[in-house]
C-alpha positions in Angstrom: 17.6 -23.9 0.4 17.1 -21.4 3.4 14.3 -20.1 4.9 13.2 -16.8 6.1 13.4 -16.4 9.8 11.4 -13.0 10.3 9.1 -11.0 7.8 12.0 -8.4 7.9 13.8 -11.1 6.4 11.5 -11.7 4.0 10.8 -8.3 3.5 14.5 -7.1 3.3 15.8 -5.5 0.1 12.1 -5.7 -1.7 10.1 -3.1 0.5 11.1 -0.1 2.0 9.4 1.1 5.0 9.1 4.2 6.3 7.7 6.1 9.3 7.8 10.0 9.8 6.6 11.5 13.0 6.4 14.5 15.0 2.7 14.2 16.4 1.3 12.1 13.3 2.1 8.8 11.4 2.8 9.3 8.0 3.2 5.7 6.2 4.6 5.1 3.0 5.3 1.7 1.3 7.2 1.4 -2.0 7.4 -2.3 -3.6 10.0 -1.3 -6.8 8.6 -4.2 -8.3 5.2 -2.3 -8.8 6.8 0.5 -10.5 6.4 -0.4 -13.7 4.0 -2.1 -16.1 5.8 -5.5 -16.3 5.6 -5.6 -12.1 1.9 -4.6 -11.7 1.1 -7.7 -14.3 3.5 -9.9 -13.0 1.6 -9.3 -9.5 -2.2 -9.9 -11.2 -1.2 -12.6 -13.2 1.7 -14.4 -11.0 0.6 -13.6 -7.8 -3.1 -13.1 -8.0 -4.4 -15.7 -10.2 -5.9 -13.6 -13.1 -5.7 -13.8 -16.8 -4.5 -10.7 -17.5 -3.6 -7.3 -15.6 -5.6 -4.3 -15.7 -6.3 -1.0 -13.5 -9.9 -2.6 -12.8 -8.3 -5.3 -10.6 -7.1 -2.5 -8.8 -10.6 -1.1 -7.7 -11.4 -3.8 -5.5 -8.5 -3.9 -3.9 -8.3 0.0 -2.9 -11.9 0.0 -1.8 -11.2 -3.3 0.7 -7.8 -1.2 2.0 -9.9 2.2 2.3 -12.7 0.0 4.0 -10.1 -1.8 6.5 -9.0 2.0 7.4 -11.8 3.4 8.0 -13.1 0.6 10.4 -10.1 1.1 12.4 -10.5 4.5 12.5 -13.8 3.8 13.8 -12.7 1.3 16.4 -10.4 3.7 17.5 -12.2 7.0 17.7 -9.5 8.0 16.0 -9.7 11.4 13.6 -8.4 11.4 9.9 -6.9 14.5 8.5 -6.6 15.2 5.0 -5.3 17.8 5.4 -2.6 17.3 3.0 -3.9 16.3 0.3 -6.8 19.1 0.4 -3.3 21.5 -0.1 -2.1 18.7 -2.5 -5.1 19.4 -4.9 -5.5 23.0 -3.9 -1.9 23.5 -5.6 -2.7 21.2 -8.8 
């Protein structure tokens, strides 16, 4: 048996990571293993513990991430833009 040496070893081949700049940080994650139904209740039920997997797990979870963001942002003084996803919307 090895062991992981690095989170990027850990990481490697089961998240992609990826960072797009010009004067802004857009950060998208993609776990393939949460693409499809059989992933998201393999993660609630292997992972996390419960009995069963459902989409009001997931509530909790987003609100805690939003939460964390938005305390940075505060920290920071930084300023959000959603700009993006105003345009998103404003074309859906």
């Amino acid at each position: 048996m090895t062991v992981a040496r690095s989170v990027a070893d850990v990481l490697d081949d089961h998240v992609v990571f990826e960072v797009e700049s010009i004067d802004r940080m857009y950060l998208n994650v993609w776990q393939p293993r949460l693409a499809y139904g059989g992933g998201v209740q393999g993660f609630f039920v292997g992972h996390r513990g419960y009995h069963y997997a459902s989409t009001a797990l997931m509530d909790p979870m987003t609100k805690a991430f939003v939460a964390d963001i938005d305390g940075v942002v505060a920290a920071r003084g930084l300023e959000v833009s959603i700009q993006g996803l105003v345009s998103a919307l404003a074309r859906a």
